[in-house]
C-alpha positions as CSV (number, residue, x, y, z in Angstrom):
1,X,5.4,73.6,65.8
2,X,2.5,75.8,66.1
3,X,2.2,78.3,68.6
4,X,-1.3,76.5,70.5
5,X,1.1,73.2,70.2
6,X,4.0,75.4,72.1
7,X,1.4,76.3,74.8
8,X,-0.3,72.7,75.2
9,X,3.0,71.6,76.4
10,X,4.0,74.5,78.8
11,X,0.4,73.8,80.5
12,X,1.5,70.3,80.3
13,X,4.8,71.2,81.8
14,X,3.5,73.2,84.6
15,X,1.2,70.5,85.2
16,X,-1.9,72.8,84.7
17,X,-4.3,70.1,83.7
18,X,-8.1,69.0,84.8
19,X,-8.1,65.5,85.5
20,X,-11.9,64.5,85.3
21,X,-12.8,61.4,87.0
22,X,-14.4,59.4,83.6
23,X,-11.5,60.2,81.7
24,X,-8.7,58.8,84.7
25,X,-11.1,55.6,84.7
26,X,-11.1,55.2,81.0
27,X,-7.5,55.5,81.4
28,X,-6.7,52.8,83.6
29,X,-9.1,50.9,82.0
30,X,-6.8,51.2,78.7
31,X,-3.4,50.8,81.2
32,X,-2.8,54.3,80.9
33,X,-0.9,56.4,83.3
34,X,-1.1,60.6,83.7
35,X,3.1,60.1,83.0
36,X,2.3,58.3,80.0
37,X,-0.7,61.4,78.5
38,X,2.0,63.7,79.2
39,X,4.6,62.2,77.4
40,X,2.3,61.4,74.6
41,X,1.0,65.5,74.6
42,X,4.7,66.8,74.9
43,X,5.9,64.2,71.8
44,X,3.1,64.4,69.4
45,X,1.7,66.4,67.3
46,X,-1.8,68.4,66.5
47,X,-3.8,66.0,63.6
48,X,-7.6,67.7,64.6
49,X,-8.3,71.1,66.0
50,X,-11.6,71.8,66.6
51,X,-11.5,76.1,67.3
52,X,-14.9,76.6,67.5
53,X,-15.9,73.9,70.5
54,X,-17.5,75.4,73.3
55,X,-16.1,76.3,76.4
56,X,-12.6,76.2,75.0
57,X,-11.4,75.0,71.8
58,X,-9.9,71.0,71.5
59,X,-7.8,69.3,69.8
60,X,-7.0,66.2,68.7
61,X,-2.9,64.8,69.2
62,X,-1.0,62.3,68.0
63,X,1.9,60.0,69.2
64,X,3.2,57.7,67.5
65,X,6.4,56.6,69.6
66,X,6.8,54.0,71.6
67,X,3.4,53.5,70.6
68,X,0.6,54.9,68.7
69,X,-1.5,57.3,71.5
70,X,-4.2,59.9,70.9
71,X,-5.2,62.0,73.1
72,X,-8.4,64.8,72.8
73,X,-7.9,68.0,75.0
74,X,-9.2,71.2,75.3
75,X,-7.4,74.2,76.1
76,X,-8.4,77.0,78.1
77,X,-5.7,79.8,76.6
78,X,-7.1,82.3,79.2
79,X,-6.0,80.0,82.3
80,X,-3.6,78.3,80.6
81,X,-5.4,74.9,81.6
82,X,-5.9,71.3,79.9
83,X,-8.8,69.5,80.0
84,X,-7.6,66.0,79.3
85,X,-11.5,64.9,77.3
86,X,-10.1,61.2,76.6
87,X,-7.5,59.1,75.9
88,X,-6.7,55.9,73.6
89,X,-5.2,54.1,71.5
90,X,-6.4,54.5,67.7
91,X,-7.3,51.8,65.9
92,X,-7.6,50.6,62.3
93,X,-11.1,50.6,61.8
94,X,-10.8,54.2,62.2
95,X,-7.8,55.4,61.2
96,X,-5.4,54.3,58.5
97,X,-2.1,52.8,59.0
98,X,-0.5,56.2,59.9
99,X,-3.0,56.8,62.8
100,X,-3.5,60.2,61.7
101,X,-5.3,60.1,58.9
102,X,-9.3,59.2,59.6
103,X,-10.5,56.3,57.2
């Protein structure tokens, strides 16, 4: 696990995440729940990083159990802080079979 990874989840842990208001409407729009972004951030893994994104670097994670989940985040290392950008579920007309890989 990769050290950015290891902090993601302590933030996550400590619940030290930004909540914005488009992204918790997309989400219950999709029948998503904060438990279930949390669960899907501590379980997956890193598939995109993005270091150079501006205020904070993002990142792209992956869940596949119980069900394939992707969330896009930044981190604020500095505060320790989430930004939760979006949530979904990936589909095949954009990702291949392993939801990881982009087609």
């Amino acid at each position: 696990m990769s050290l950015v990874l290891a902090e993601i989840r302590s933030a996550i842990k400590k619940d030290n995440i930004s909540w914005k208001r488009h992204t918790l409407e997309r989400m219950m729009e999709r029948g998503l729940s904060r438990k279930n972004v949390k669960q899907a951030i501590i379980t997956g893994s890193i598939i995109e990083s993005y270091p150079n994104d501006y205020p904070f670097p993002s990142y792209l994670i992956c869940t596949l159990v119980p069900e394939p989940l992707h969330a896009f985040l930044s981190y604020n290392a500095t505060d320790s802080e989430i930004n939760i950008i979006t949530v979904y579920y990936p589909d095949l007309t954009h990702f291949k079979d392993d939801y990881i890989t982009r087609q």
